[in-house]
C-alpha positions as CSV (number, residue, x, y, z in Angstrom):
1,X,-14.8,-14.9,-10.3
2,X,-12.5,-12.5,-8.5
3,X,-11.1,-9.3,-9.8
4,X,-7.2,-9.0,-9.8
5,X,-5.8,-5.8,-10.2
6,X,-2.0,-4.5,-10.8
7,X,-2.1,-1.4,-8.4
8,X,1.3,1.0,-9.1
9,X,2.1,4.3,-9.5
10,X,5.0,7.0,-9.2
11,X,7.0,6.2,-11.8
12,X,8.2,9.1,-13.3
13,X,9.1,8.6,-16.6
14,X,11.1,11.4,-17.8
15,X,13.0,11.6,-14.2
16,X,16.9,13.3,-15.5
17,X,18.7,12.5,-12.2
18,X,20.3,15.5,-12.7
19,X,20.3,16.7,-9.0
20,X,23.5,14.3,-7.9
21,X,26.5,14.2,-9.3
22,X,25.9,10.8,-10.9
23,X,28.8,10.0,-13.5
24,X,26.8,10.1,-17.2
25,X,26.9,5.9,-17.3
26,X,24.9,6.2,-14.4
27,X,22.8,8.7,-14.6
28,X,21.6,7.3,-18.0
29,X,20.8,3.9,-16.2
30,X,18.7,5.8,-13.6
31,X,16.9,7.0,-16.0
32,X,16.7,3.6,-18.7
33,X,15.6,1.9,-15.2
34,X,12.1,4.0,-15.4
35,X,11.2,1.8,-18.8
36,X,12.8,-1.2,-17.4
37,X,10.4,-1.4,-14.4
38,X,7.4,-0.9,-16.2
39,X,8.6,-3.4,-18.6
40,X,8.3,-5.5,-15.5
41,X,5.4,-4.6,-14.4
42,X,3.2,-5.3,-17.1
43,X,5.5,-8.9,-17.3
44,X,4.0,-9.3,-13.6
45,X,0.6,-8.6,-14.3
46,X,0.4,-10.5,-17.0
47,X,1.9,-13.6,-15.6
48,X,-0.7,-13.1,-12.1
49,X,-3.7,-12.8,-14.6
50,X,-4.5,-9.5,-13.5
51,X,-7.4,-8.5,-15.6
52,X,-6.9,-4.6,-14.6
53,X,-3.3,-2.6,-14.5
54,X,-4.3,0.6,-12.6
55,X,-1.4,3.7,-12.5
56,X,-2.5,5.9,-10.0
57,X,-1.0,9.1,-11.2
58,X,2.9,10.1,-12.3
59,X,3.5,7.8,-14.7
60,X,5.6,10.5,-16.2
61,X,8.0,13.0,-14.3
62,X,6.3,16.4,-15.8
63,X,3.5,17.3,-17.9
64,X,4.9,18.1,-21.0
65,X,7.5,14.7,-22.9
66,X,9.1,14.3,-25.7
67,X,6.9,12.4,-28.0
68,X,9.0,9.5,-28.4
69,X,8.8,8.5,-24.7
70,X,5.3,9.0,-24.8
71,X,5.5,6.1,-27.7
72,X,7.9,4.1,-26.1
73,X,5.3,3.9,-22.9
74,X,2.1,3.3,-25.3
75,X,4.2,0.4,-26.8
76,X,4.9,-1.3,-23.4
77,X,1.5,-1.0,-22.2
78,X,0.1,-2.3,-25.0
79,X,1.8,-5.2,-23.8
80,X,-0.8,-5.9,-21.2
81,X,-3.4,-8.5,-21.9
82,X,-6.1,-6.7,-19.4
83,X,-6.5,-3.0,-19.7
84,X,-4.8,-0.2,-18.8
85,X,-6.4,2.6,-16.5
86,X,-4.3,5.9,-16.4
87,X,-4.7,8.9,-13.8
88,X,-2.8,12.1,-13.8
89,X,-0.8,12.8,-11.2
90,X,0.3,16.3,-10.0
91,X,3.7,15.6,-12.2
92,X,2.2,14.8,-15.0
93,X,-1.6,16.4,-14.4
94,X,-3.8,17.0,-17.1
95,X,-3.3,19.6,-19.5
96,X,-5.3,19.4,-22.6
97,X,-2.7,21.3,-24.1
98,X,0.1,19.1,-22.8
99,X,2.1,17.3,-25.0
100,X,1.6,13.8,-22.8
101,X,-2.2,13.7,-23.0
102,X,-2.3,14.6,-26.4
103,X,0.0,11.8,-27.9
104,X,-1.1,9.4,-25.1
105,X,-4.9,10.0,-27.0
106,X,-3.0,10.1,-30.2
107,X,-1.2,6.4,-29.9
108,X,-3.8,5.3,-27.4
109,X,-4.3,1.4,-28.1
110,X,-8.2,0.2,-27.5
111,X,-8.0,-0.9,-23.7
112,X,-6.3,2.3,-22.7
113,X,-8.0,4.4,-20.2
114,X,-6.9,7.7,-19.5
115,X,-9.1,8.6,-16.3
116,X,-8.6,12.8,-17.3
117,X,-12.1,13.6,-16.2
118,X,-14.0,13.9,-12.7
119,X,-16.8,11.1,-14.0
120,X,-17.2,7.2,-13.3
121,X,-15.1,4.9,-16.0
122,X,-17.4,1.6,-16.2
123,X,-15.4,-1.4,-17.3
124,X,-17.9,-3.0,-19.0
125,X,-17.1,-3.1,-22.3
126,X,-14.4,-4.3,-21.7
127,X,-15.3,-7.7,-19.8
128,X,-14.5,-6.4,-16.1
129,X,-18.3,-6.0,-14.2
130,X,-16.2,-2.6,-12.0
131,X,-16.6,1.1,-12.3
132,X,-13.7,3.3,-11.6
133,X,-14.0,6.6,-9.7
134,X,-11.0,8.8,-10.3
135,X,-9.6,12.4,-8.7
136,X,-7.2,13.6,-11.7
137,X,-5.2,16.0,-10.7
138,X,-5.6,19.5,-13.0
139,X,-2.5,21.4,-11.7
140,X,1.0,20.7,-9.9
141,X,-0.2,21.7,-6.8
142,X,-3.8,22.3,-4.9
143,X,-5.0,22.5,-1.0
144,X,-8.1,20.7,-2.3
145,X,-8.8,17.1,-3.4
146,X,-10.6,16.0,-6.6
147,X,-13.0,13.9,-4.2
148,X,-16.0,15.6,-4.1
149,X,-18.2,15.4,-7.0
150,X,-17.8,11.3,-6.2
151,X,-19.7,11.8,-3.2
152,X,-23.1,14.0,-4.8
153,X,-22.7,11.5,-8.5
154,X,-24.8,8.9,-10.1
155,X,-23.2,5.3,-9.3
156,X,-23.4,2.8,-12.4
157,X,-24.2,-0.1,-11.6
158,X,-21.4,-3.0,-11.1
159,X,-19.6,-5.5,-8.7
160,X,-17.1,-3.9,-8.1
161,X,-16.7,0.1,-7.0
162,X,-12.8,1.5,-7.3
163,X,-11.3,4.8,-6.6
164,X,-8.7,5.9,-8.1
165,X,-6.9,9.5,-7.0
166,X,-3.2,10.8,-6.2
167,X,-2.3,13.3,-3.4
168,X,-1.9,13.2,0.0
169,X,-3.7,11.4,2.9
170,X,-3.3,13.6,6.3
171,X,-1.1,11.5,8.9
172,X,0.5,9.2,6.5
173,X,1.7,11.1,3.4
174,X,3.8,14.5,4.2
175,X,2.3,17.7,3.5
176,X,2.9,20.5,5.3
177,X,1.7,23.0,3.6
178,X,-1.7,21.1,2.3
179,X,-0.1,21.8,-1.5
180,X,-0.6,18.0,-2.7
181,X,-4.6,17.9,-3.1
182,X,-5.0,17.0,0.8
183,X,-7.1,13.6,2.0
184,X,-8.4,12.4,4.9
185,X,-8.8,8.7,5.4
186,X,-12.5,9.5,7.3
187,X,-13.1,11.3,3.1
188,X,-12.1,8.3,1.4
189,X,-13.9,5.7,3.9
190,X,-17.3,8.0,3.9
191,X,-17.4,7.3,-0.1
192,X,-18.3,3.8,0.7
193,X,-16.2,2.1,-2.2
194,X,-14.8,-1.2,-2.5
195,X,-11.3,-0.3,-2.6
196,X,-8.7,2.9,-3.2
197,X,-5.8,2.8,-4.8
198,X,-3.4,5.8,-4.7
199,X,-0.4,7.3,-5.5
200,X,1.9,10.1,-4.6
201,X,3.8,8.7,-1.4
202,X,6.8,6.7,-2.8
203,X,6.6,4.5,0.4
204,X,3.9,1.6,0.3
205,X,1.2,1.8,2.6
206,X,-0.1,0.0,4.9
207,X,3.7,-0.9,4.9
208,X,3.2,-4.9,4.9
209,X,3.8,-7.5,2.9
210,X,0.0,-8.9,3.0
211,X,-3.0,-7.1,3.9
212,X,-6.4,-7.2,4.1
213,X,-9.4,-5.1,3.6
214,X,-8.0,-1.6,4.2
215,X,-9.7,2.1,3.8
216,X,-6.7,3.2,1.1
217,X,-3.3,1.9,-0.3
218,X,-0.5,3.4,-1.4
219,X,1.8,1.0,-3.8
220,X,4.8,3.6,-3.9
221,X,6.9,3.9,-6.7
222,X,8.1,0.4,-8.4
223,X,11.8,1.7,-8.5
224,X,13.5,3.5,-6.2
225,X,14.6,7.3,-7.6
226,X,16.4,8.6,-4.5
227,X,18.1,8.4,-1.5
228,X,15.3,9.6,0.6
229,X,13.5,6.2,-1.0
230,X,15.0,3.0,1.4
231,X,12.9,0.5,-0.5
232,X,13.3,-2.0,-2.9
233,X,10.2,-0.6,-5.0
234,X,6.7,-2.1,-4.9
235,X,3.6,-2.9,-6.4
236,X,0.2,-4.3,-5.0
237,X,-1.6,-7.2,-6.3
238,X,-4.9,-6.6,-5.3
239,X,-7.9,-9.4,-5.5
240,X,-11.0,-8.0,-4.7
241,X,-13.8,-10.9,-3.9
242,X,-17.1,-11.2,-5.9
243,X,-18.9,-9.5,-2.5
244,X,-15.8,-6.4,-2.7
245,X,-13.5,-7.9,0.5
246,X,-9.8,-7.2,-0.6
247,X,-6.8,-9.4,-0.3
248,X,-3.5,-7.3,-1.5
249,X,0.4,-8.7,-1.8
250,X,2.9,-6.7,-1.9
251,X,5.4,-7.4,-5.0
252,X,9.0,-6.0,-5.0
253,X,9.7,-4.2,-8.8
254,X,13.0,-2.3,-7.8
255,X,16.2,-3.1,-9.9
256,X,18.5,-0.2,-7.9
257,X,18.8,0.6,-4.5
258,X,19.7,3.5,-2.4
259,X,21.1,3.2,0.8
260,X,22.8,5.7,3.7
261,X,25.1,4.2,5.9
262,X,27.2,5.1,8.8
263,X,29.8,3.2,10.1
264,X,32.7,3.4,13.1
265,X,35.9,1.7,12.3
266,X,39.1,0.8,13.8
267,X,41.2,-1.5,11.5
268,X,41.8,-2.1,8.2
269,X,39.8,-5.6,8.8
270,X,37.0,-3.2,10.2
271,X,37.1,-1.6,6.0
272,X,37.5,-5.4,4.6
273,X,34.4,-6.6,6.3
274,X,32.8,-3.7,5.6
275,X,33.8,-4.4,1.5
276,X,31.9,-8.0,2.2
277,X,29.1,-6.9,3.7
278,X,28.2,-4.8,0.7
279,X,29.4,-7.1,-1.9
280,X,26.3,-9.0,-2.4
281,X,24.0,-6.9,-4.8
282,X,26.5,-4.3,-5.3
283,X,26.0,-3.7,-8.8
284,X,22.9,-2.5,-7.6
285,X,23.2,-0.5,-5.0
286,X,24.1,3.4,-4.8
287,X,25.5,3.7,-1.4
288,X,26.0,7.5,0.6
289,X,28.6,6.2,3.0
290,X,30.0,7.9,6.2
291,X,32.6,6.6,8.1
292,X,34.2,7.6,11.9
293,X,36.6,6.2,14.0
294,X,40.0,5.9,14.0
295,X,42.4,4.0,12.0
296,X,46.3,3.0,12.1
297,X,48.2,5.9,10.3
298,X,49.3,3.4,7.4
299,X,45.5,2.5,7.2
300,X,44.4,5.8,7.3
301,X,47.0,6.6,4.3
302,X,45.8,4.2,2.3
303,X,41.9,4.3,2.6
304,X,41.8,6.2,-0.8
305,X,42.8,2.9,-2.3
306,X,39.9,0.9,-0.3
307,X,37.5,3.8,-1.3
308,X,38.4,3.2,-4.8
309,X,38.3,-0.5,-4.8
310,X,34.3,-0.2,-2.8
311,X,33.3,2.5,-5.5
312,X,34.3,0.0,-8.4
313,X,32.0,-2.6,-6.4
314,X,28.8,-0.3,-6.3
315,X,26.7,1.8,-8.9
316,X,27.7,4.9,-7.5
317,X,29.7,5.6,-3.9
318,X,29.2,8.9,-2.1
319,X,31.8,9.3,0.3
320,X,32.2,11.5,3.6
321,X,35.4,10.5,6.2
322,X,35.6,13.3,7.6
323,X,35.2,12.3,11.1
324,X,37.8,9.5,10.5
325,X,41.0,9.8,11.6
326,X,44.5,8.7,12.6
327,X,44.6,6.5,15.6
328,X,47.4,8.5,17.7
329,X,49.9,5.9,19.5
330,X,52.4,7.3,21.8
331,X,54.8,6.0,18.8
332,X,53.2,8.1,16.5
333,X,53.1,11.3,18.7
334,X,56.5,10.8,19.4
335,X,57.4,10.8,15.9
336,X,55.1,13.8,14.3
337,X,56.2,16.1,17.7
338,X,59.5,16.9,19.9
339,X,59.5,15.6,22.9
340,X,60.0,18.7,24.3
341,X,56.9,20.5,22.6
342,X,53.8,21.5,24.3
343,X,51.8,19.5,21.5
344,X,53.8,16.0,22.4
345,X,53.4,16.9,26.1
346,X,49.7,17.4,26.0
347,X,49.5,14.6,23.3
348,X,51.2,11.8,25.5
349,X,49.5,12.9,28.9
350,X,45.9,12.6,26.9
351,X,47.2,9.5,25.8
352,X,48.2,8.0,28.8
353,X,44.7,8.6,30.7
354,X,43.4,7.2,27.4
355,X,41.1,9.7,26.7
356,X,41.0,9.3,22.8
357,X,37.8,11.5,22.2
358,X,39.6,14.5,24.1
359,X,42.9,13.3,22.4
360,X,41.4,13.4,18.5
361,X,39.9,17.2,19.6
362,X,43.3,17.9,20.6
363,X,45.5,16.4,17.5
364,X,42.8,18.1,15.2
365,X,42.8,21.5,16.4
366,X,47.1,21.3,17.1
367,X,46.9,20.7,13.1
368,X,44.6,24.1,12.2
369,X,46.9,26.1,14.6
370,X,50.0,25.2,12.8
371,X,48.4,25.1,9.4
């Protein structure tokens, strides 16, 4: 019988989305949307039959949570008809001191793992023929793994041989200045395991829908927290074979999503079909929106009313037009400048070589001169 595992991690309970200005409505939905996904997420393994629901580190934002969130989390993973396995992350590392750990052994339900200690976790007790091999982080940051005392330790026996850890792998996860407990993928391959599943990177990796037997995964965070995150939010569902091959699908978990766009427009139907585009799944989507070109002056008057009307649409609308402007006719030049001014002269002969990107410099820096 195959082993089916849940693989997720990067949550970040706790996350305040206080580093946009997010109206208060929304920011508290950001922040509801952390419970909501796990909520999900133990909905999905259950419903797959996984028999394993692995978090590989930052389940929580920081090390130290109210103790009601703490509860609220034990409550939905209790949910889960398999059991739990639980790393620290370098968010929420371990701290025997720290609030998390200590309620999270406090309300800990019976198939609850909290992998807080460089040692193999055998399953068997609890009807899974696997031994887990974690590298919990200890601190926030560190230019050395947690890998090393797998390499030199006594293996218990069992089918199936996981690793578990959280930090970065070099060439795939960012980390310039080898703070996030640095991996290789030659260090993870060398410990001969069956499979890895980490956290840390937000992004999935490999980044596929499918995939096969591969020396690590990544399952990124389940809900998008950012717009530097241009995902829907995954998980993996991994089934590992009774000789260890691995067979993995990618699941998306995301409710929001956060999206940058840029856009050139010339009409007012350029704006409309813009409105349409973004219509579908707009009551979840935050959208950082840019927008150039030029536009008819009664257009261009009036895009504070479009603006509006999109922002209403969306979560949230992040707006920046300032490389939009007025489209300049020879009607219009004629009517802001006397025909008889070096502004209309200049204006009009620009105009009439239609040179609109020299015209626009022109108009622009004509209006700071006469400021």
């Amino acid at each position: 019988m195959p082993l089916k595992i849940l693989h997720t991690a990067d949550l970040h309970v706790g996350m305040t989305f206080n580093n946009r200005n997010y109206p208060e409505a929304v920011r508290r939905s950001l922040v509801e949307a952390r419970y909501g996904v796990l909520e999900r997420l133990v909905e999905l393994a259950n419903t797959e039959q996984c028999r394993l629901l692995i978090i590989a580190g930052d389940l929580f934002h920081r090390s130290n949570m109210a103790a009601e969130a703490v509860a609220r989390v034990i409550k939905i993973l209790s949910r889960f008809a398999g059991c739990v396995a639980l790393l620290p992350g370098n968010h929420d590392y371990y701290d025997p001191y720290g609030s998390i750990w200590k309620e999270l052994r406090v309300g800990a339900f019976d198939s609850l793992i909290l992998l807080d200690k460089p040692r193999p976790f055998p399953l068997h007790d609890y009807g899974i023929d696997a031994v887990l091999y974690p590298a919990p982080c200890d601190r926030k940051h560190s230019a050395e793994n947690r890998l090393g005392w797998i390499r030199d330790s006594e293996r218990p026996a069992g089918r199936w041989q996981i690793g578990v850890a959280h930090g970065a792998v070099q060439g795939v996860s960012p980390d310039f200045n080898d703070q996030y407990f640095p991996m290789t993928e030659a260090e993870l391959a060398g410990l001969k395991l069956h499979h890895w599943c980490l956290g840390h990177t937000h992004a999935r990796y490999p980044d596929r829908d499918e995939a096969g037997s591969h020396p690590f995964f990544y399952s990124g965070t389940p809900e998008p927290d950012g717009f530097d995150c241009r995902h829907g939010g995954y998980v993996w569902i991994v089934e590992l074979d009774e000789g260890g091959a691995c067979r993995c699908r990618s699941v998306e978990t995301g409710r929001y999503r956060f999206q940058e766009l840029e856009k050139s427009v010339s009409s007012a139907a350029d704006l409309a079909a813009l409105q349409e585009e973004l219509a579908p799944g707009g009551d979840k989507l935050l959208l950082k929106l840019k927008l150039s070109g030029t536009l008819p002056e009664a257009d261009f008057q009036s895009r504070g009313v479009w603006f509006k009307q999109l922002g209403e649409a969306l979560v949230y609308l992040e707006k920046d037009d300032s490389e939009l402007a007025v489209e300049l006719t020879p009607a219009l030049i004629a009517q802001k400048f006397p025909a008889t001014s070096f502004p209309y002269r200049l204006l009009a002969r620009l105009a009439a070589r239609d040179d609109r990107e020299a015209l626009q410099l022109a108009y622009r820096l004509i209006g700071e001169v006469t400021k």
